[in-house]
Every structure is written in structure tokens, then in C-alpha cells.
N, C-alpha and C positions, 0 to 999 in steps of 0.2 A: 130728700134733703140734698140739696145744691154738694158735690165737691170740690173740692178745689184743686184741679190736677194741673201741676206743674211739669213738662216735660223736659225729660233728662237727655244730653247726648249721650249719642251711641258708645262715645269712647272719651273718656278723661285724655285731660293734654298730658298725661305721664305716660296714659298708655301709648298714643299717636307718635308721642316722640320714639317709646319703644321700638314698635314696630317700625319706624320709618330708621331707626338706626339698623338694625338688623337687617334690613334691605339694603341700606351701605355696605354692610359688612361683608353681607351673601356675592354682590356686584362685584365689592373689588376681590374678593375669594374669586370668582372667576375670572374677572380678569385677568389675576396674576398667572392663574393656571395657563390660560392664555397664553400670555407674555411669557412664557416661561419654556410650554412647548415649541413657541415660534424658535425660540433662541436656540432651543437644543436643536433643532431642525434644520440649525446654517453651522451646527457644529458636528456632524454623524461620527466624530472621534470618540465622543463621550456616549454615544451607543451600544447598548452591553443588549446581547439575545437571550432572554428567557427561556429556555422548554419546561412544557407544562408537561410532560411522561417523556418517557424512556422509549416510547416507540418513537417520535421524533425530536431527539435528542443527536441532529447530526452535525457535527463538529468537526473541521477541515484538523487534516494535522500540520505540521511547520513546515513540513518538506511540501504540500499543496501549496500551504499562503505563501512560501519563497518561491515557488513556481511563476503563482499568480502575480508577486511584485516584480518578476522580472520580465513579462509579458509586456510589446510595443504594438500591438496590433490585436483591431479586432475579432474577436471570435463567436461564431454564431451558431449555436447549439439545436438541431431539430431533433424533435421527441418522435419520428416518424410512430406513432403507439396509438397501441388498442386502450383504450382510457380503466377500461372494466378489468383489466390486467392487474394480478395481485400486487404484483411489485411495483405499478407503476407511480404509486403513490412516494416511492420510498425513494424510487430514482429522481422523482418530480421535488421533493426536498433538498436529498443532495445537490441535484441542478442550481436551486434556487441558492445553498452555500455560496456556491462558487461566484453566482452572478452578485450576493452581496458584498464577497471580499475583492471583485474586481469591474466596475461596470462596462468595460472594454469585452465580457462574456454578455450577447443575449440570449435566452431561452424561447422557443416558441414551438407548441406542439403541434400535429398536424393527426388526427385521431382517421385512419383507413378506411377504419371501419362504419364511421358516420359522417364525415368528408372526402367522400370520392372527387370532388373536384381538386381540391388541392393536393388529397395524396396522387393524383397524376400527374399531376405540377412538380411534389418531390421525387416521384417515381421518374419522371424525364427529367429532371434534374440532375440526379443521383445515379441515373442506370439502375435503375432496382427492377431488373423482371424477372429476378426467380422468384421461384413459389416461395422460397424459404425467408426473401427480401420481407420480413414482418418484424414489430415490436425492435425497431434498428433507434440506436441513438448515432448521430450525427456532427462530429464537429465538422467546423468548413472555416479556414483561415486561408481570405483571398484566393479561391481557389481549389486550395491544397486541402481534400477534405477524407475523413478514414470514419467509419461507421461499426460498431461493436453490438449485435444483440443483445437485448435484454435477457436471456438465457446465459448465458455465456457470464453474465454477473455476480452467479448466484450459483455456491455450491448446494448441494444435493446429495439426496441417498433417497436410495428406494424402502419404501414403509411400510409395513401389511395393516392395511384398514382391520376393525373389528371384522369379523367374520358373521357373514349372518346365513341362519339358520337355512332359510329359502333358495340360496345362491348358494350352488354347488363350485364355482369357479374364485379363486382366490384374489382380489383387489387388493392394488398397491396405490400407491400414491409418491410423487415426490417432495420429499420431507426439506426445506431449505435450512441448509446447517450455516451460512455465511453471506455474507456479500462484500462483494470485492469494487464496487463501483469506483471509489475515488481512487483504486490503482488502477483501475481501467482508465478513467476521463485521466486523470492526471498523465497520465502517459500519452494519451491519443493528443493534450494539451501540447506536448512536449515535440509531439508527430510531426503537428499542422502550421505550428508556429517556428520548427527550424528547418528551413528547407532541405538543410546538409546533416546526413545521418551519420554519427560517429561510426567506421566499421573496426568492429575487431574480425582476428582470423585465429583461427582455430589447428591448430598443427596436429597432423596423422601422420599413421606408418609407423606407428612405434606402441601398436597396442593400445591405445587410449581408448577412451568408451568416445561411441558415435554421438552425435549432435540427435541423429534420425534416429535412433533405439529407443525405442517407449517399455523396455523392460524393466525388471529391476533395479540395475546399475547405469542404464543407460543414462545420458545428456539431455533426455527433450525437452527437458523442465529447466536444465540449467541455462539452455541456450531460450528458452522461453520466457526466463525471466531478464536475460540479457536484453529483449528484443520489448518487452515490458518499459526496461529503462532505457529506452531510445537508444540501442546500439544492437547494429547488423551484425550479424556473425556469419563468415563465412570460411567454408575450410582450406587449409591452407599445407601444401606436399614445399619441401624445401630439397627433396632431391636432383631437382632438375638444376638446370642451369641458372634460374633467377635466383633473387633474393628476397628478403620480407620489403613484402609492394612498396610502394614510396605512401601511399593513402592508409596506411595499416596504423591505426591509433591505439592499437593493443593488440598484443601476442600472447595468445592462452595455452597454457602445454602444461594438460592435465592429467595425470597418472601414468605415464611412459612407461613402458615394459622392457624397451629394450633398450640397447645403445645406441645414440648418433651418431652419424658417421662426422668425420672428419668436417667435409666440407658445411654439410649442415649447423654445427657447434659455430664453424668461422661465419656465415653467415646471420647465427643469434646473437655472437659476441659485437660485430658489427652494428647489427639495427643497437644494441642496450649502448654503445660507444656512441652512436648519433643521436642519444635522449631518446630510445625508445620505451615504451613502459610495457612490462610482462609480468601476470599473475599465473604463476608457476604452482603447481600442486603435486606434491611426490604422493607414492604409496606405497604399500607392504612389498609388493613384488618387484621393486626395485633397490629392497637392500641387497641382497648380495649379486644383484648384478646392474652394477652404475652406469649411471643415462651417459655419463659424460658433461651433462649439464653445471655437475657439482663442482670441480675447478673454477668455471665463467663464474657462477652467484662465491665462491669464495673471495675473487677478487673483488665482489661488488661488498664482501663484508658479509659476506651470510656462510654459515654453514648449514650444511644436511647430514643429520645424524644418520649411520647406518646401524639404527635398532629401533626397536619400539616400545613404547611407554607402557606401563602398565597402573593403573591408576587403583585403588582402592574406590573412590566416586565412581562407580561405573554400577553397568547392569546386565553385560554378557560377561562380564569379566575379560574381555577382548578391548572393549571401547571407553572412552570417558568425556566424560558431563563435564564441561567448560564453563565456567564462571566466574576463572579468576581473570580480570584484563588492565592490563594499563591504561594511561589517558594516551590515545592518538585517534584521529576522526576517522580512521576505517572502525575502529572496537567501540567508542564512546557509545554509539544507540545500542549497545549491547549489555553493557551496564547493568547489574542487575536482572538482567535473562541468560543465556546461554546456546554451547553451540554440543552439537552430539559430534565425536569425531570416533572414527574407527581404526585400530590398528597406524595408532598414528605416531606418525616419526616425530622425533624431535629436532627441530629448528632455532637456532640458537645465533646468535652475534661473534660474530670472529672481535677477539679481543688484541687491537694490536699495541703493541707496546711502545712505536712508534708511527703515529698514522701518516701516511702517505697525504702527498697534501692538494688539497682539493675532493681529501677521502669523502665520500657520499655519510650522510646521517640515516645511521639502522637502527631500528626498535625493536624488541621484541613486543609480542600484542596478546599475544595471549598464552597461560601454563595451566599444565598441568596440578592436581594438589599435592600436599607439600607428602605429603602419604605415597608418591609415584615412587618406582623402580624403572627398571629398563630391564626389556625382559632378554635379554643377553647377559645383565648387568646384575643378577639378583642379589647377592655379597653386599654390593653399594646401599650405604645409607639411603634411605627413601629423601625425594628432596624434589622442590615444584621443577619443572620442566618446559622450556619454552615452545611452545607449537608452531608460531608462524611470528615472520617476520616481515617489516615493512623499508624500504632502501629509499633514500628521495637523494639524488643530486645537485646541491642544492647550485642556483647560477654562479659561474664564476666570471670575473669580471674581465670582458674583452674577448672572452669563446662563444660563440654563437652555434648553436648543435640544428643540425637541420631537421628534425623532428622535436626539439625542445628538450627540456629537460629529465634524464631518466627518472622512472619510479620503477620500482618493482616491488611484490606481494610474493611471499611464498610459505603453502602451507603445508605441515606434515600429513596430509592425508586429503584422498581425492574421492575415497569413496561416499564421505559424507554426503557430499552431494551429485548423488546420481538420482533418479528417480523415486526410489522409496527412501532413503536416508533426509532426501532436502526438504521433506514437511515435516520432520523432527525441529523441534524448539523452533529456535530464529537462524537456521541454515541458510532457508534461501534466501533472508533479509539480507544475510552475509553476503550471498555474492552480489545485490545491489549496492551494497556499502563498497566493498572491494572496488568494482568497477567505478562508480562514480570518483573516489578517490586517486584508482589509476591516472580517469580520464580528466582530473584537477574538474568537478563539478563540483564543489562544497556544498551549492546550496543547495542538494538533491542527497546527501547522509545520511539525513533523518528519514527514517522508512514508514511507509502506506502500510499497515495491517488487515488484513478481512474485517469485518464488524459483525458480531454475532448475532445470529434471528432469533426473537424472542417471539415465540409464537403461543398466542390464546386459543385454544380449540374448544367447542362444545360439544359433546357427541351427544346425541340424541336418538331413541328409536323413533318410528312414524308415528307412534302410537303416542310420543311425548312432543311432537312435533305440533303433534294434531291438535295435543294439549294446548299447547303456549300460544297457538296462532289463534283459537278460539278466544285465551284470553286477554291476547294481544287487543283483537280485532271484536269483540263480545265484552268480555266482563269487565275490562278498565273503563271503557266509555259507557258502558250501560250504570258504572257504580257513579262516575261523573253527573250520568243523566236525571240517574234518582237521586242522589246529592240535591239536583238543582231544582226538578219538584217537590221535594220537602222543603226546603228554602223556602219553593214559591206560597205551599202548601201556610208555612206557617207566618208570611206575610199575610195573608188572606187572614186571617183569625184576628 
């Protein structure tokens, strides 16, 4: 019996219109996406960087990006590096920072070890032919170019491996506790891009600790980090016939033991009378026998106490933990942290009752807590106590000073920063604050910190090794393989 088949479309006009709207909808959805990209793409203002972990999570501080907005000239960055190098990943990030927040920086690496052609291209470029010339970072501004190991970035300490059973001889390793790259690059920025070095000088003959002493109290880290923040330090004898150089853009005279002579005092009074700037550091061993210094920073408005503080904040009961500071832009990045000082004098403001006119503006910058004595002084109510003081001369109108306008810094105590005292708290941050404020560089205040390594380890025996590589390389892809003939297995059925 005959049927009667009628054939149906494929799709009703409700559905056709459906889908063909959804197709619009899908279209201009992309498009806009589109449209939307292109835009932000001629605006890289409204560009914000995601990190996806904390291993690269690396972020310029404000003292970098004010570096970087005051840079006029190209700088060109080589990675002369072993690619396979632990760190290199981490310097090849920060690199990449810098070249986002400045495009006048480019990057480009040249790997030794698997481009011999061009590492001899950098090697005659550079002059690199010692053995040691390996894993070098490179800035080069027109010329003027200063290169810092990768080694050299990264603090360390020595580590004892597990011990195993078989191996009579003891394995260490070096453990990376920090990395200091962006006060590296940032300063070697600061190297290539000003051709003229600020020099301070450094005043001997009266007992001060050396620049060259790598001891415990020694300078070599003080003048180390002077030379971090682009400024020469060179030492400086006042007994002869000259004077302070005419190029001297700071006078440092730190912990004195003895007395000035005469002529010496007339010649410091002189450079601070011509707008010289001098950060001064007293210590223990010059209270009861006076540099002579202290009359000069009187008239500048400063006094120097002859005692010392005694703090309840403390932790030898000799020293005290600094936390309390006023607003001025040597203390401001300090805010919130602190400084360790030792047997430290008190510094205080000469209060005059009629100031002399054209008198200098002095601050006190940082006390004591309010819990201090003096320990000559013990009767005396306990009460905060000023530590250091800062002098600015401010211009007067129609004097013109042949080295500009005075500043001076001076603080009760100079042993804090000798070699073991200046990786206490933010010491040595201090003498970058200090100095750049002497030297009127504002926008270098704000301080580079280390950045701590966070390191994953696995430890494994061979025997667990042997394990995970079997099932690395064996049982993931054999359980994949059998997966896919059951599959197959039960398509067939």
C-alpha cells in the first residue's frame, strides 16, 4: 500500500533565524574584542602586568622608575650568559622590567656557550679574555660601558648536602639567600648614562676607620655602597698645605679620635662657608676628648652632646633600635623600619633665642625612645633624645657660594656603620639616603632592597629517582596507551 510521504526541511524558519542570529551575535562578540584590543594597544598607559607566582613576580622599585624617567640616551643591555645558568632566568626577567618601563633600554643575549661566533664578537668588543670574563651582564651607554657578573648578584652561604651513606667526603653546595640585581643594574644605569662621577673625599689622620679594612669595624662596605650610588670616594690628608679640592662634592669625617689642628678646622670651616656639604659621624671615643669640629657644626646650628644615650629599646644594653623619625627626605624611606646605633651620642639643635639672619634650617631626624637616659646623666628624667641632625642653607638672595649651597648631616655614632653593624636593619640603606640628599639627588631617596630567593627543592634517593623516571617515561604513557585500546576495543563491539 502506496504512502504518502511528504518531505519535511531540515530546519523550521524559527530555527534558521535562531541560529543565523547567534552567528551575529558570536561575530560582533569578536569583533568588539578586536576593536577593543587594537585601542588599548595605542594606549600602553592603561596597561597593568599580571604575575602569575611569586617566582616571577618582579617589580621595579620608585627609586628605578625615577632613574629610568630621567634617562636621554640609549642603553643597550648584553646578557654575555650561559642560558642553562640557574639564575639566568631571573636576571632575564628583571632585564625585561626595565626595558618595559623604558624603551630607550634594549636587551639582547649572546649564550658562549652555544654561539661562539658572536660571543667573540662580544669578547673583542668588550675586552673579555680572562678566564673569569663568563655569565657578565653589560650595560653600554655610547660607548661608556661597565659589566657586573652574575655571581656577584646573588648572596650565598655554604650548605651541607644530605650525606650519603657511600661517600665518605662531605658535599656543600651554595645556598642563594638574596638577589641584589636591580641595585646592581640600577647603579651601573647611573655609571654609563653620566659621564661625570660625583667624588666625595674621605678625611684621615685622626683615627677613623679605613675605607680598605674588611674587618669588623672597618669602611669597606661603607665606601662600597657609596660607589654603588655613583659616587667616588677618595681619601683625603688636610695637613699639608692645600685645601678641600675644589671638585670635592662631599666631605665625610667619620668617627675622629683625635683633635684637629688648627689649620685643618680653618680649612673645613672654609669649604662649609663656600656651600660645601659634609656628613659628619661622631663616636664614643671622642667624648671626653673633642675633635675641635664641635664649635664649626655649632655655628652651623648643631650641637654634639658629650654623653651617651642609654635606651631601654636596645639588646646589648650599650646600643639602641631607632624607630622613632620625623618627616625629612634623608629619614622618610625609613619610616616604619629602623636603624641599630651604638653607644650613640646625642645630637641635638642649638636653640637660638635670636637667630642670626640668613641662619641655615636644622632638623632633628631621628631619637632616641622616650624611656632614654644619658648615661653620665642617670638622675635625669628619661626623655626621647635626638641622634642626628640635618643643616640646609637655604639660597640667599644676591650671594652666590662657589660650590652652592651648604648641607650637612651629622650623626651620633659611626660605628654602626662599619662592616658588621651596616647589615643591621636598614643601616646601609641609610648611608644611600644620606648621601644622595647631601649630593641634592632626590630622586634616588627611595632605596633598592636585596629580593629574597624562594627556592623549591626535591631531594630524592637514586633509588626514588629511578622510581619517577620509569614512571615518568613507562607508566603515564603506557596507562594513556591502554586507555586508547579499550576505547578502540569497545568501538569494535
Amino acid at each position: 500500500m502506496p504512502t504518502d510521504f511528504k518531505s519535511q526541511p531540515s530546519f523550521s524558519p524559527g530555527r534558521r533565524w535562531k541560529i543565523g542570529l547567534d552567528v551575529v551575535v558570536r561575530t560582533a562578540l569578536v569583533l568588539a574584542v578586536v576593536v577593543m584590543v587594537n585601542y588599548l594597544g595605542t594606549r600602553p598607559f592603561l596597561f597593568h602586568r599580571f604575575y602569575l607566582s611569586s617566582q616571577t613576580r618582579i617589580q621595579l622599585s620608585s627609586k628605578t622608575l625615577e632613574v629610568l624617567k630621567s634617562l636621554t640616551n640609549h642603553v643597550e643591555v648584553t646578557l654575555y650568559y650561559d642560558k642553562q645558568d640557574d639564575f639566568y632566568p631571573t636576571i632575564v626577567a628583571l632585564l625585561n622590567e626595565y626595558r618595559s618601563a623604558d624603551p630607550r633600554i634594549t636587551v639582547k643575549t649572546v649564550d658562549y656557550v652555544r654561539d661562539a661566533g658572536e660571543a667573540e664578537k662580544i669578547k673583542e668588543q668588550y675586552k673579555l679574555y680572562a678566564p673569569t670574563d663568563k655569565n657578565l651582564v653589560i650595560f653600554d651607554c655610547e660607548g661608556r660601558w661597565k659589566s657586573i657578573p652574575g655571581e656577584a648578584l646573588t648572596e650565598v652561604k655554604l650548605e651541607q648536602l644530605p650525606n650519603n651513606p657511600k661517600e665518605r667526603e662531605l658535599q656543600f653546595r651554595r645556598k642563594p639567600l638574596a638577589f641584589n640585581g636591580e641595585l646592581a643594574f640600577t647603579s651601573m644605569l647611573l655609571g654609563v648614562t653620566n659621564p661625570k662621577l660625583f667624588k666625595a673625599y674621605y678625611l684621615q689622620g685622626h683615627g677613623e676607620p679605613s675605607l680598605s679594612d674588611t674587618s669588623e669595624r672597618g669602611y669597606f662596605k661603607f665606601g662600597s655602597i657609596l660607589a654603588q650610588n655613583y659616587v667616588a670616594v677618595t681619601n683625603l690628608d688636610l695637613t699639608g698645605d692645600f685645601g678641600v679640592p675644589i671638585d670635592c662634592n662631599l666631605l665625610i669625617i667619620a668617627g675622629p679620635r683625635t683633635e684637629f689642628s688648627e689649620t685643618e678646622l680653618q680649612k673645613i670651616d672654609q669649604y662649609l662657608s663656600q656651600g660645601g656639604r659634609l656628613f659628619a659621624l661622631f663616636n664614643y671615643y671622642s667624648i671626653k676628648r673633642p675633635t675641635g669640629l664641635e664649635p664649626i657644626l655649632q655655628h652651623w646650628g648643631v650641637n654634639v652632646g658629650f654623653d651617651w644615650v642609654q635606651d631601654q629599646k636596645t639588646v646589648s644594653g650599650q646600643d639602641v633600635v631607632v624607630s622613632n623619625f620625623s618627616q625629612h627626605p634623608v629619614v622618610n624611606p625609613l619610616i616604619g623600619s629602623g636603624l641599630y646605633l651604638n653607644l650613640a651620642r646625642p645630637i641635638s639643635r642649638v636653640n637660638w633665642d635670636n637667630p642670626p639672619t640668613g641662619a641655615p634650617q636644622v632638623d632633628e631626624l631621628a631619637y632616641s625612645s622616650p624611656a632614654s637616659t644619658l648615661a653620665g646623666a642617670l638622675a635625669d628624667p628619661p626623655r626621647a633624645y635626638p641622634l642626628m641632625v640635618a643643616v640646609e642653607q637655604k639660597p640667599v638672595a644676591g650671594v652666590a657660594n662657589a660650590r652652592g649651597t651648604t648641607r650637612i648631616l651629622v650623626v651620633g655614632d659611626s660605628f654602626a656603620f662599619g662592616n658588621q653593624s651596616i647589615k643591621s636593619l636598614d643601616n646601609s640603606d641609610f648611608i644611600g639616603y644620606a648621601a644622595n640628599w647631601l649630593l641634592d639627588r632626590t630622586t634616588l631617596l627611595k632605596g633598592i632592597g636585596p629580593r629574597p630567593v624562594t627556592e623549591f627543592r626535591l631531594l630524592m634517593t637514586r633509588t626514588q629517582q629511578r622510581e619517577v623516571r620509569w614512571l615518568l617515561l613507562g607508566a603515564l604513557p603506557g596507562a594513556v596507551l591502554l586507555f586508547g585500546c579499550l576505547v578502540w576495543l569497545a568501538r569494535r563491539k
